[in-house]
Every structure is written in C-alpha cells, then in structure tokens.
MITORLUM-452531 format. One record per residue (C-alpha): residue number from 0; residue in three letters; x, y, z. Coordinates in steps of 0.25 Angstrom, whole numbers, plus 5000, padded with zeros to 4 digits. Example, Ala and Ser with C-alpha at 12.3 -4.5 7.8 and 13.67 -1.06 7.14 Angstrom:
<atom nr="0" rest="Ala" u="5049" v="4982" w="5031"/>
<atom nr="1" rest="Ser" u="5055" v="4996" w="5029"/>
! end
This chain:
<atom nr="0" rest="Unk" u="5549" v="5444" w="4912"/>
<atom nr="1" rest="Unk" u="5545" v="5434" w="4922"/>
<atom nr="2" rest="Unk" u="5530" v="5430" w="4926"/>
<atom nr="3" rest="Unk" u="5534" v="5436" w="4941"/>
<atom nr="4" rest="Unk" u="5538" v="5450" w="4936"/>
<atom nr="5" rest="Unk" u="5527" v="5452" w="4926"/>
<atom nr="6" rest="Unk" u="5517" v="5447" w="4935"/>
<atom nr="7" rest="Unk" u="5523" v="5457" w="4945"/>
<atom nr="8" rest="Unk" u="5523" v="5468" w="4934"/>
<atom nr="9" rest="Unk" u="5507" v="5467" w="4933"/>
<atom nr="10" rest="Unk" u="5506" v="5466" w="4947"/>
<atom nr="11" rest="Unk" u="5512" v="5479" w="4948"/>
<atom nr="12" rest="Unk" u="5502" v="5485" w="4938"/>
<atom nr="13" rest="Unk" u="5492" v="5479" w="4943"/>
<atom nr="14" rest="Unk" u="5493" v="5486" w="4956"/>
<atom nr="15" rest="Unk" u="5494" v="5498" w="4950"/>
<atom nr="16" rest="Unk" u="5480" v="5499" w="4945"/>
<atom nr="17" rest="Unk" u="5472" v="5505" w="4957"/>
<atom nr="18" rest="Unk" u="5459" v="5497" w="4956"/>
<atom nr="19" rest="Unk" u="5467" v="5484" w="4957"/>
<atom nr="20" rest="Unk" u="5472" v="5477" w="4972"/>
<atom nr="21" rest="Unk" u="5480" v="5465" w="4973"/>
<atom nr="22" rest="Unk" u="5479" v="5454" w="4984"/>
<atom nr="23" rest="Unk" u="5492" v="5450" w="4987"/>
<atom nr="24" rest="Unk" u="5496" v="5436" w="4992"/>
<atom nr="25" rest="Unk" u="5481" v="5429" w="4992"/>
<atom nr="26" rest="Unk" u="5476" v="5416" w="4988"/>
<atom nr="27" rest="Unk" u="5464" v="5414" w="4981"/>
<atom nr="28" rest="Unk" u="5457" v="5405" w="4984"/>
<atom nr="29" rest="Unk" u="5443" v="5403" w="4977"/>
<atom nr="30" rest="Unk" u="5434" v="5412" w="4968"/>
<atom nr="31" rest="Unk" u="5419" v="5415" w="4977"/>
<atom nr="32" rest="Unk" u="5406" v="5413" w="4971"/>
<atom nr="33" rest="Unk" u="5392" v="5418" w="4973"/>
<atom nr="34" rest="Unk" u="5380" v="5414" w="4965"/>
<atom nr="35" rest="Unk" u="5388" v="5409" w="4953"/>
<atom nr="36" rest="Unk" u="5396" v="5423" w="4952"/>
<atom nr="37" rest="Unk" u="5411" v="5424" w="4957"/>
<atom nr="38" rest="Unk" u="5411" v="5433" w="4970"/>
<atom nr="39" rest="Unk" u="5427" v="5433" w="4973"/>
<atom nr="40" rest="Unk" u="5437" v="5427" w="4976"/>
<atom nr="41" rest="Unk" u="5443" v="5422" w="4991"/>
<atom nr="42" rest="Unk" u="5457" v="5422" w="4994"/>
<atom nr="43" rest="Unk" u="5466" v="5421" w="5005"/>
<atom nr="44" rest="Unk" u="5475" v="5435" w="5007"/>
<atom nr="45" rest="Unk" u="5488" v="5433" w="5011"/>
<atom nr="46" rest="Unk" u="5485" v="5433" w="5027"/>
<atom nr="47" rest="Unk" u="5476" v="5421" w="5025"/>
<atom nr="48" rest="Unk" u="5460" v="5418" w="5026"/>
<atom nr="49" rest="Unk" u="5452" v="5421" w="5016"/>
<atom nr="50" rest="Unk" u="5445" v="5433" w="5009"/>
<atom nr="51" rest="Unk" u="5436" v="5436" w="4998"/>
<atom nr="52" rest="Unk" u="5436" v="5445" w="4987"/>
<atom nr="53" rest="Unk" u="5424" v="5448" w="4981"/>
<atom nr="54" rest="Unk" u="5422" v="5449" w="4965"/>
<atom nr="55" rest="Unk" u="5413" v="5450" w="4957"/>
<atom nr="56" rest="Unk" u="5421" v="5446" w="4944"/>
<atom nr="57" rest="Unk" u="5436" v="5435" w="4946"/>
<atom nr="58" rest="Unk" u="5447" v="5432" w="4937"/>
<atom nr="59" rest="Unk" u="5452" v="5419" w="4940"/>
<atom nr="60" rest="Unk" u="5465" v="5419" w="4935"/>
<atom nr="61" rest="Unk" u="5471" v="5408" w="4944"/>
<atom nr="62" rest="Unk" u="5478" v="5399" w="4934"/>
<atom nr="63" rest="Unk" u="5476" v="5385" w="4933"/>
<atom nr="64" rest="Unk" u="5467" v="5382" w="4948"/>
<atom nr="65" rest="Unk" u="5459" v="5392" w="4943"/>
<atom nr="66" rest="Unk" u="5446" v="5394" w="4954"/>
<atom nr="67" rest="Unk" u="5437" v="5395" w="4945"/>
<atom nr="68" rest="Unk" u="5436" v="5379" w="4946"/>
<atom nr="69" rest="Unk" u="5436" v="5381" w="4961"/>
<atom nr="70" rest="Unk" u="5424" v="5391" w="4960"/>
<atom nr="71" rest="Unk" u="5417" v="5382" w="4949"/>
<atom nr="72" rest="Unk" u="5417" v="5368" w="4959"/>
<atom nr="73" rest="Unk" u="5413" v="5378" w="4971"/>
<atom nr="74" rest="Unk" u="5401" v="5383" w="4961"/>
<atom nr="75" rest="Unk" u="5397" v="5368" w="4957"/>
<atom nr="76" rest="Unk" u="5400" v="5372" w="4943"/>
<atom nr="77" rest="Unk" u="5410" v="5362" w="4940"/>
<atom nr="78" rest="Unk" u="5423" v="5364" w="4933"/>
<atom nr="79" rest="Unk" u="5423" v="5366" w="4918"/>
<atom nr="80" rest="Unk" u="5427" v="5359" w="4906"/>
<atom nr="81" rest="Unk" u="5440" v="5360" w="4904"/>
<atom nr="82" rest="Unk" u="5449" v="5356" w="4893"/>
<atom nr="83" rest="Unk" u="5463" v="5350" w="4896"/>
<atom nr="84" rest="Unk" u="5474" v="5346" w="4887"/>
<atom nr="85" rest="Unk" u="5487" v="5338" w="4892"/>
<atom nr="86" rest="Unk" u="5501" v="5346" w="4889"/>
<atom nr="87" rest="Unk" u="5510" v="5341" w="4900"/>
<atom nr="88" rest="Unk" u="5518" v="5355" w="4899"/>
<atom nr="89" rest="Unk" u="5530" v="5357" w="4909"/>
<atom nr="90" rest="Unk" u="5538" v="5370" w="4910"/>
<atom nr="91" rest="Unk" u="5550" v="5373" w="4919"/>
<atom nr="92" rest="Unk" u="5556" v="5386" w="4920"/>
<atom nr="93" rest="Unk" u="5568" v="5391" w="4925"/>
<atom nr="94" rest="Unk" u="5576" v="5406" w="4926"/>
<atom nr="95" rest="Unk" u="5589" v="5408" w="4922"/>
<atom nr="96" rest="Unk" u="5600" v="5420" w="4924"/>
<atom nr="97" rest="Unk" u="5605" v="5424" w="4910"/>
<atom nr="98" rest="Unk" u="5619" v="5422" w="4907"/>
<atom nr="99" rest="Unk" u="5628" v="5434" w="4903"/>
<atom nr="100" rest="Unk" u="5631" v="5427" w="4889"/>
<atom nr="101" rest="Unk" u="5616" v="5423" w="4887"/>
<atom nr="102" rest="Unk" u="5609" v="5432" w="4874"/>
<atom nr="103" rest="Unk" u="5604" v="5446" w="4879"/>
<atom nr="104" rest="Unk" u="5593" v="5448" w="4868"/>
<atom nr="105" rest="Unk" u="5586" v="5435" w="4871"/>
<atom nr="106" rest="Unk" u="5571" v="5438" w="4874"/>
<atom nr="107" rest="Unk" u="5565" v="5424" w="4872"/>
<atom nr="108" rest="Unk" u="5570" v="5410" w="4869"/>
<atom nr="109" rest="Unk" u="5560" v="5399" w="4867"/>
<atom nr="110" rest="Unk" u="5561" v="5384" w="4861"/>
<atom nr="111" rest="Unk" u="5550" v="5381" w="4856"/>
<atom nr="112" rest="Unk" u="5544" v="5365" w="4857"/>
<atom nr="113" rest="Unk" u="5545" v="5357" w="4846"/>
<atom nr="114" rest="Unk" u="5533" v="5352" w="4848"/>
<atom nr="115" rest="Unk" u="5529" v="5339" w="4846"/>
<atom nr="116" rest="Unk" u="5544" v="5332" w="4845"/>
<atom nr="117" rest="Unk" u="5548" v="5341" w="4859"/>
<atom nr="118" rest="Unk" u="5540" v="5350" w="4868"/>
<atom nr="119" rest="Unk" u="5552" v="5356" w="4874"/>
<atom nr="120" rest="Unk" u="5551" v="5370" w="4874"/>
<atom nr="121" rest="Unk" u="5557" v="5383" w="4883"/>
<atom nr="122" rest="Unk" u="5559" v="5397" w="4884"/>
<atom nr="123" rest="Unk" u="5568" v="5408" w="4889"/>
<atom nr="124" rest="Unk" u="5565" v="5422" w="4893"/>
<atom nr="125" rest="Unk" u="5574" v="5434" w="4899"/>
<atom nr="126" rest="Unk" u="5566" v="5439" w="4909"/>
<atom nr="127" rest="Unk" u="5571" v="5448" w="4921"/>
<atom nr="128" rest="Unk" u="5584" v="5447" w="4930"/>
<atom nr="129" rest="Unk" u="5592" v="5443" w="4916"/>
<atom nr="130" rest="Unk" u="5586" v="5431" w="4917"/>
<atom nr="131" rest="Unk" u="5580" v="5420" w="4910"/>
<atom nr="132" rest="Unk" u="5567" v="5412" w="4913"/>
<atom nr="133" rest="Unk" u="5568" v="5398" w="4904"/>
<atom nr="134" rest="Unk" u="5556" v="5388" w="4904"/>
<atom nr="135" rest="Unk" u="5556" v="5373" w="4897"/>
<atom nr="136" rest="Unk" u="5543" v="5366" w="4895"/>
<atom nr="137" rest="Unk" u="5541" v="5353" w="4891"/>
<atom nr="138" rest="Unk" u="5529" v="5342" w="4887"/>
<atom nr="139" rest="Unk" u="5528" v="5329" w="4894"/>
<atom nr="140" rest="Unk" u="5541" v="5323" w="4897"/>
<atom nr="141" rest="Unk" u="5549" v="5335" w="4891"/>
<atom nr="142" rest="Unk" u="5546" v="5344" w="4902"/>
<atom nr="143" rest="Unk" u="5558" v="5349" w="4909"/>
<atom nr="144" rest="Unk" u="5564" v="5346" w="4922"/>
<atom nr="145" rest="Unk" u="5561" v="5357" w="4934"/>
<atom nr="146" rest="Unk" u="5576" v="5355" w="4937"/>
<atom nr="147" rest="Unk" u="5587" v="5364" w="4931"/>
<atom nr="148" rest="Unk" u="5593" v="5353" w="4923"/>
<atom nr="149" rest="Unk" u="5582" v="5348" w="4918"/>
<atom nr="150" rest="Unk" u="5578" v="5361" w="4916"/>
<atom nr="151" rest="Unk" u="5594" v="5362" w="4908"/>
<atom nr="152" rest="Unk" u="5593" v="5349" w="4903"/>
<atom nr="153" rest="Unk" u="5578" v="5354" w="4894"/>
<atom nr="154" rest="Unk" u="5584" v="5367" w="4891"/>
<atom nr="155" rest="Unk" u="5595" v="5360" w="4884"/>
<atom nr="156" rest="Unk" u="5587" v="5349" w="4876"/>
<atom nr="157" rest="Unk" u="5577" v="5358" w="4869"/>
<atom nr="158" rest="Unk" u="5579" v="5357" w="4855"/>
<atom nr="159" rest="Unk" u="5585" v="5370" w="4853"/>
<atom nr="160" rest="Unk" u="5598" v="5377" w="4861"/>
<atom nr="161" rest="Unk" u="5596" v="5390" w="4864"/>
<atom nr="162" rest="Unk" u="5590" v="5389" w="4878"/>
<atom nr="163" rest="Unk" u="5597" v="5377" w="4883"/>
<atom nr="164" rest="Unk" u="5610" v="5384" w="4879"/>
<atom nr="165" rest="Unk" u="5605" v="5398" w="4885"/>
<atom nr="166" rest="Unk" u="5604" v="5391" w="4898"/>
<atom nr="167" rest="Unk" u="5617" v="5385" w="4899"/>
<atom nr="168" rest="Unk" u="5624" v="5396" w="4907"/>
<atom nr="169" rest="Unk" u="5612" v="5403" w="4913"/>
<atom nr="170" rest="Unk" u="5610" v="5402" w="4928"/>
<atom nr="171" rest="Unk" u="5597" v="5397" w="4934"/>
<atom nr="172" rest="Unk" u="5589" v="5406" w="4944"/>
<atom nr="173" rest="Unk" u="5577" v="5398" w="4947"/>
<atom nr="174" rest="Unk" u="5573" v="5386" w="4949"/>
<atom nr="175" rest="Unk" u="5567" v="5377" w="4938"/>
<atom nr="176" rest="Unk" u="5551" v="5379" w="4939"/>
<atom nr="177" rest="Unk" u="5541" v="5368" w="4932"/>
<atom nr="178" rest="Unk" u="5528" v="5369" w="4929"/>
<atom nr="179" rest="Unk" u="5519" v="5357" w="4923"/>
<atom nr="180" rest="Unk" u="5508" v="5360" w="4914"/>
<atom nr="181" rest="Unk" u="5500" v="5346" w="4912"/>
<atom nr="182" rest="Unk" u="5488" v="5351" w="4902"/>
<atom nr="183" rest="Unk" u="5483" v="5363" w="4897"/>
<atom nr="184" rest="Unk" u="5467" v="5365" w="4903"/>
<atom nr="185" rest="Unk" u="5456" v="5374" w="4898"/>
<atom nr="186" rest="Unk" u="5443" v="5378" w="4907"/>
<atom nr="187" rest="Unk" u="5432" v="5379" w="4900"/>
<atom nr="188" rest="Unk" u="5424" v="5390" w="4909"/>
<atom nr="189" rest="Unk" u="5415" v="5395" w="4896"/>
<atom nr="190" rest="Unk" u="5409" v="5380" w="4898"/>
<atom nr="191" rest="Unk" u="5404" v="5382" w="4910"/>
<atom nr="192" rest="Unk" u="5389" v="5386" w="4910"/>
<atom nr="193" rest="Unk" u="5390" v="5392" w="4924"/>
<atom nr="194" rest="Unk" u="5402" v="5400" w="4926"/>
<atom nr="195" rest="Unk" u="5405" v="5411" w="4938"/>
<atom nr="196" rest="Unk" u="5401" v="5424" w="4934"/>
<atom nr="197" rest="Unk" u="5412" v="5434" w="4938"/>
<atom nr="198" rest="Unk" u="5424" v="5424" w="4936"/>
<atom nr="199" rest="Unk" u="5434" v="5424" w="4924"/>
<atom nr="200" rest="Unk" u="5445" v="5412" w="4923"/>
<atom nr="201" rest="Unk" u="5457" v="5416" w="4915"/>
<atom nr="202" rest="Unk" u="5470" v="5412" w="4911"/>
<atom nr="203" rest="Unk" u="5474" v="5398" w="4916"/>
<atom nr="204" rest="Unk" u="5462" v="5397" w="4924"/>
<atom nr="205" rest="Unk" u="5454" v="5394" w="4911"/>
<atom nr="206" rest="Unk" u="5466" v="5387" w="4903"/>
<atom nr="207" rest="Unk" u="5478" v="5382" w="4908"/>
<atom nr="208" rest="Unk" u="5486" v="5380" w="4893"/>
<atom nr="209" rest="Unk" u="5501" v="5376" w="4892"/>
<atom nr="210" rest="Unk" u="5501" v="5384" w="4880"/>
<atom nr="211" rest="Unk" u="5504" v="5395" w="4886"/>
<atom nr="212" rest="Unk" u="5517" v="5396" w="4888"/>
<atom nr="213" rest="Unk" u="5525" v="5407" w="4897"/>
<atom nr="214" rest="Unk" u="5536" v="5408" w="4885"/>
<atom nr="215" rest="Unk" u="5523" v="5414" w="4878"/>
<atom nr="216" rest="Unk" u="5516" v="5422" w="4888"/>
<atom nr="217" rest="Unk" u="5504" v="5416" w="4885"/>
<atom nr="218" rest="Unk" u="5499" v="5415" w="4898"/>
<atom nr="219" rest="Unk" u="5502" v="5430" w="4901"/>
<atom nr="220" rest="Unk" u="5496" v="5432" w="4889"/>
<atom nr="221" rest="Unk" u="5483" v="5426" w="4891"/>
<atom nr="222" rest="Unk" u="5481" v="5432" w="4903"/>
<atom nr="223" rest="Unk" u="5482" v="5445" w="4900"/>
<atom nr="224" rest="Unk" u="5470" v="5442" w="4888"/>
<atom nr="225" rest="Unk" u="5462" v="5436" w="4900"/>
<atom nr="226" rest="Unk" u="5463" v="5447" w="4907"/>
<atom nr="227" rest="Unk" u="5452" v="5454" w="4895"/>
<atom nr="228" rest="Unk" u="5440" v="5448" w="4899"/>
<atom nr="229" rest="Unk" u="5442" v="5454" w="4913"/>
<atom nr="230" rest="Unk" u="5444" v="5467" w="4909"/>
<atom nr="231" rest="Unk" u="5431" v="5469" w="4901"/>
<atom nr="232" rest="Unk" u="5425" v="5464" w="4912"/>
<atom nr="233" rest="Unk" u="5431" v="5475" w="4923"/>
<atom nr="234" rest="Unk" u="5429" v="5486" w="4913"/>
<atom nr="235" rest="Unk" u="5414" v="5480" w="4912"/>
<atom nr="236" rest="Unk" u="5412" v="5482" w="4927"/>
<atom nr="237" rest="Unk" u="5417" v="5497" w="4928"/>
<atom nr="238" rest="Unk" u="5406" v="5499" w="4917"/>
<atom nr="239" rest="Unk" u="5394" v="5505" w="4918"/>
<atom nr="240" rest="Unk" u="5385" v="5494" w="4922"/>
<atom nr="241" rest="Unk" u="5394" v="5490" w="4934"/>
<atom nr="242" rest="Unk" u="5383" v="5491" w="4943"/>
<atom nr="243" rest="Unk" u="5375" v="5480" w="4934"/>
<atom nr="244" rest="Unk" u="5381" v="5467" w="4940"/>
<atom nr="245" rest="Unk" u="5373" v="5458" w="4935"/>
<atom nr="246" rest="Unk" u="5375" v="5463" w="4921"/>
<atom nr="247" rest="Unk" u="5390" v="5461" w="4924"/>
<atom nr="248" rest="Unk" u="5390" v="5448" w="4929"/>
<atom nr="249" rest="Unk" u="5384" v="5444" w="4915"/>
<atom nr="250" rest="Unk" u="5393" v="5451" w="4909"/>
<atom nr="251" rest="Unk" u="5403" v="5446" w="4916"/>
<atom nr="252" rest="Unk" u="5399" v="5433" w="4913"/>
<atom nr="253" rest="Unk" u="5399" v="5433" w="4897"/>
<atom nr="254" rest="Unk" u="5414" v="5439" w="4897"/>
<atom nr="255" rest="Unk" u="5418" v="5427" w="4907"/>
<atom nr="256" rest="Unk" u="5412" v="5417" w="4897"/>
<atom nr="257" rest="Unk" u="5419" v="5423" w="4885"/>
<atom nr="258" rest="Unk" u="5432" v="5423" w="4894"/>
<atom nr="259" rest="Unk" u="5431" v="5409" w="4900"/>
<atom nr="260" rest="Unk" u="5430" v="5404" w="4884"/>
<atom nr="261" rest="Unk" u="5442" v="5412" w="4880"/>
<atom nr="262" rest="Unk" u="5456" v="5408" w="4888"/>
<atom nr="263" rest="Unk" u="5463" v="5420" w="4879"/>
<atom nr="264" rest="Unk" u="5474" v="5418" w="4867"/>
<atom nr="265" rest="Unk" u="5479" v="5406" w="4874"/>
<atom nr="266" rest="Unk" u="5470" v="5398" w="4870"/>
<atom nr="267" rest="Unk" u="5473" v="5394" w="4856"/>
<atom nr="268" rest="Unk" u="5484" v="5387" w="4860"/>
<atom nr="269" rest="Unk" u="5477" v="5379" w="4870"/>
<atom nr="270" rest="Unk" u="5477" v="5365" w="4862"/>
<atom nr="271" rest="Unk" u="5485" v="5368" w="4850"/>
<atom nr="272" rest="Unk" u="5497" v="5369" w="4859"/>
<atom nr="273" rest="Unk" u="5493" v="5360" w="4871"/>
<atom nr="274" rest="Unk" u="5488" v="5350" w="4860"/>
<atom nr="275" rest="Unk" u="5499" v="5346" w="4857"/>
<atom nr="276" rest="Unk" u="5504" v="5340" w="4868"/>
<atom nr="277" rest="Unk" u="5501" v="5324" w="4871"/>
<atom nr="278" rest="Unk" u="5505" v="5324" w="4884"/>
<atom nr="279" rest="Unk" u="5495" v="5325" w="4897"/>
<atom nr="280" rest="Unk" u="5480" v="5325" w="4899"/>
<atom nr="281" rest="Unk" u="5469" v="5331" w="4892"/>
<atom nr="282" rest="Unk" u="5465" v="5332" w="4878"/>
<atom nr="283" rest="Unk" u="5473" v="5335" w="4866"/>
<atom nr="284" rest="Unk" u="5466" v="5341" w="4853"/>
<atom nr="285" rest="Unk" u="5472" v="5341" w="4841"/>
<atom nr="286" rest="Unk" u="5482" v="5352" w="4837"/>
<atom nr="287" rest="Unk" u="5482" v="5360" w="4825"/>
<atom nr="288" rest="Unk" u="5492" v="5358" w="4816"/>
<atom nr="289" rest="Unk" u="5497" v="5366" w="4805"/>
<atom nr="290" rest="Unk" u="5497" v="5376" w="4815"/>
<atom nr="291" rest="Unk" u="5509" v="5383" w="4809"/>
<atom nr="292" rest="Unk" u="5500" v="5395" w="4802"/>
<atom nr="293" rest="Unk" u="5493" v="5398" w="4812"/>
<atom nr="294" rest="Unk" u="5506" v="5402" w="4822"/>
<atom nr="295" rest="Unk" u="5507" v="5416" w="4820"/>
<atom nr="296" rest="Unk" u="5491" v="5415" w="4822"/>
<atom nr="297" rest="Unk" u="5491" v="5409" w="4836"/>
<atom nr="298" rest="Unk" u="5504" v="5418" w="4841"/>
<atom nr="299" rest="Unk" u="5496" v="5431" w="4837"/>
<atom nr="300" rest="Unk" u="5484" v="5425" w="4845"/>
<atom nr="301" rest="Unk" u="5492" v="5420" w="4858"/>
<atom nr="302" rest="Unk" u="5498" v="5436" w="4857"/>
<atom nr="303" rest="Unk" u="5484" v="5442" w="4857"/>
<atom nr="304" rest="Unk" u="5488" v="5448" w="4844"/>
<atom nr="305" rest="Unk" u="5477" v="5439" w="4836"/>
<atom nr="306" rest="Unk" u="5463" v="5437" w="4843"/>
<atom nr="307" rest="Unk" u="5461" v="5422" w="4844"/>
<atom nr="308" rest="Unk" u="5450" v="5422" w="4836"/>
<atom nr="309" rest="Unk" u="5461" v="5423" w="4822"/>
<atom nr="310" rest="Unk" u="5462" v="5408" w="4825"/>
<atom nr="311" rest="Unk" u="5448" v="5406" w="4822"/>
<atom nr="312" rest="Unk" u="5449" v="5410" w="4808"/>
<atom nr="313" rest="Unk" u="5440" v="5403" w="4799"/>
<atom nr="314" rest="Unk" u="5453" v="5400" w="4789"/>
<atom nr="315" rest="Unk" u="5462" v="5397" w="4802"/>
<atom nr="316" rest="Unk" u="5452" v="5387" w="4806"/>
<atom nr="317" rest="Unk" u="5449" v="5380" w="4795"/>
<atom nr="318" rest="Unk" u="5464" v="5378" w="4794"/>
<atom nr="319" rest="Unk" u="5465" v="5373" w="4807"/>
<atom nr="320" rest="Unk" u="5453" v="5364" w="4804"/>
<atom nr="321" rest="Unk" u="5460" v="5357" w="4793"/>
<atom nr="322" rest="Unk" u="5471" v="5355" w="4801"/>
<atom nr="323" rest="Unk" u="5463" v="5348" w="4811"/>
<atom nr="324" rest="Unk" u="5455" v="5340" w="4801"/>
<atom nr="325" rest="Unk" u="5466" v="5336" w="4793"/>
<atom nr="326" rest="Unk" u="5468" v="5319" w="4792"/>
! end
C-alpha cells in the first residue's frame, strides 16, 4: 500500500466521525499565543488572507519546521537544546510495473546492509496497480543516483541478486525521487523550563531520526503511539471538571511534560543505529556492541509488543554496561 492511499483511507474515516471538520487546501502559518498559553493557530484558506482559529490545546505535528521553534523565538524563550548526530542518509525511490513472469507470492524483499564494510541497502514492496514500489538508500558516497540508471546501476551492485535481477524486465512508471537525510536531530522540549501550555510536538517535530525507516513502518508506527497522550487529554476535557480551566491547563501541562520527554518506541534506536555512521555533523556516542541478544528484544519494543521499559532491565543493563566498559 502506498503512503497516498493509506493516508486517503484515514482521511476517509476521519470524516466520518461527526465531531470532526477538515480544512482543506490551507496553509499554516504559525501557532498564536497569549499570556504564555497557545491560543490557535492562523492559517491562510485556500481563497487567501488570513484566518485564526482559536484553540485552547495544539498538536503540532508538522514534521521537521516544526512552529513550535517559530512560537518559542516569538515568546523570547529561545529554541531548545537539541541533540544532533551526522548520518548523511540518502534514499531514492522509484515504481515499477510487475512483470507477467515476476513471483506472485512476493510480499516483501529487502537487502539488508552490511554494515560497516557496505551501507547499501533496498527494499521492494507490491503495492496496488500490480505494481512495485522499490527504494535504495545509501551512506556518504554510496547513495544512489536520482537517475534511472544510476538508480539500475545500484540495484545491480548490491551484494545480493534478487532485486537487481527482479528489475531487469520491469518497466518504470515514475520518475526516480531522492531524498537526503544529513543528521538524525532530537529537540529536547522537557528542557525547557518555560514551555507553552496547550501545545504538544509530536513525531518528527521532536526527533527527526533516520532510523526510521519506511521499509519498517516506524514512522507510521510511531505516530500512531503519539497519538496517546492527546487522547487522554480530550477524554479529560469531556470530563466532569470541563468547566475548571485552569485545573485543566495544569493538567494539561504535566501530560505535555511527560510527552515532550517520551518520542515513543523509536527512540531506542536513535543512536544505536545513527551511531554508527561517521559521516556528517553532530556527535557520535559509542554503539553497543554484542547487541546480538538483545535483537529480538528491540524488534518487540519498535512493534509495541514489549514496553520500552524491558530494556531497562537491571540484568540487560548491566550487560550493556560491561560492553561499554570493556578495554
């Protein structure tokens, strides 16, 4: 399934719940204060100008130019720490038309990286239209080309066959698209001492990681786990104590600290994956290693079937620990 057809699969739902409106064709453009509380947002509708919504609580879930910096400087409360680590990740990513002889059970192929001798690594998915959607990603100077024979030439010099000979006969669709990652970032938000009440960052609007890789989901994932905290918080307000605002507010407040230091399931493998790349800006802490053990661990973790707390174990620590210590 393609990110356009799931996304318009939600949207469909989503319109379907009667306490629910959708703005079509606007652009935000900044969150609205007052008194150090989020008051809306202001946006320009499709005709043009400007309009104001009011809120009392927003969910900025704008991605990586996240306004909460733009509200933040507007408030003279400065941007916050943030941690930064260089990974110089480049993806390019094309659709194919499956060819009459190509495999019907396929449901997923995927070369894996072998990571450090070769960051090369792709996926293949079926997805609808009998089609194929195939991305390559690289590190440094093994990114692939945005150009379909650069994109052919990568395909054929992974380490293993199977994809670069899937695509031998198929036909492309669409062009080659390339996105470049340079460094994973984390806001720290929870630092701040002074934070908007009212306004919740998600997603990559608190960390922008590379780990989180479309041939996993992750970033589906982890939005759907950041959705939680909002949630609790509507079903607060239809409470008994709607009327108390100013009890709300404080509410409000507590859950926004505890989401602002929590960037959901993702966040484990914030360094240990991004660490190990030299390329790029940023720091680079020192990776685990004999993380072998601990695989099925993590994978239960990043699929919500483990809380992340199991890999704060005292025995799994103390492993860890001596990994990190050893001469």
């Amino acid at each position: 399934m393609t990110r356009p057809l799931l996304e318009w699969l939600v949207r469909h739902r989503v319109r379907q719940q009667a306490n629910i409106v959708l703005l079509d064709g606007c652009r935000v453009q900044e969150i609205v204060a007052a008194d150090g509380v989020v008051a809306g947002v202001r946006f320009e509708p499709a005709g043009g100008g400007a309009t104001t919504l009011e809120a009392d609580f927003v969910v900025d879930a704008s991605g990586r130019g996240s306004f909460c910096l733009g509200l933040l400087e507007a408030m003279g409360r400065g941007a916050p720490p943030q941690t930064e680590i260089g990974v110089d990740v480049g993806y390019a990513t094309a659709i194919f038309a499956i060819p009459d002889d190509a495999p019907s059970d396929w449901k997923k192929v995927m070369h894996i990286p072998m990571s450090p001798q070769s960051s090369r690594g792709a996926f293949l998915f079926p997805i609808e239209g009998r089609r194929w959607i195939v991305a390559l990603g690289g590190r440094g100077e093994e990114k692939p080309a945005d150009d379909i024979a650069g994109f052919m030439a990568f395909a054929q010099q992974l380490r293993t066959s199977t994809l670069g000979d899937a695509l031998r006969t198929a036909r492309l669709e669409r062009d080659v698209i390339r996105f470049a990652f340079p460094a994973s970032v984390r806001r720290h938000y929870a630092a701040l001492d002074h934070f908007p009440r009212g306004l919740l960052p998600v997603a990559d609007a608190i960390c922008l990681q590379s780990a989180l890789r479309p041939g996993h989901g992750g970033g589906g994932l982890r939005g759907a786990h950041a959705g939680r905290p909002a949630r609790r918080i509507d079903r607060r307000r239809q409470g008994p104590a709607r009327g108390a605002r100013a009890g709300l507010l404080c509410r409000r407040r507590r859950a926004d600290r505890r989401r602002l230091g929590d960037v959901g399931p993702g966040r484990p493998r914030f360094s240990a994956d991004d660490g190990r790349a030299p390329q790029g800006p940023g720091s680079h802490p020192q990776v685990q290693r004999g993380v072998e053990p601990c695989t099925k661990l993590m994978t239960q973790v990043q699929h919500l079937m483990m809380p992340r707390s199991a890999l704060r174990e005292p025995a799994l620590a103390a492993r860890v620990m001596a990994e990190l210590t050893a001469g």
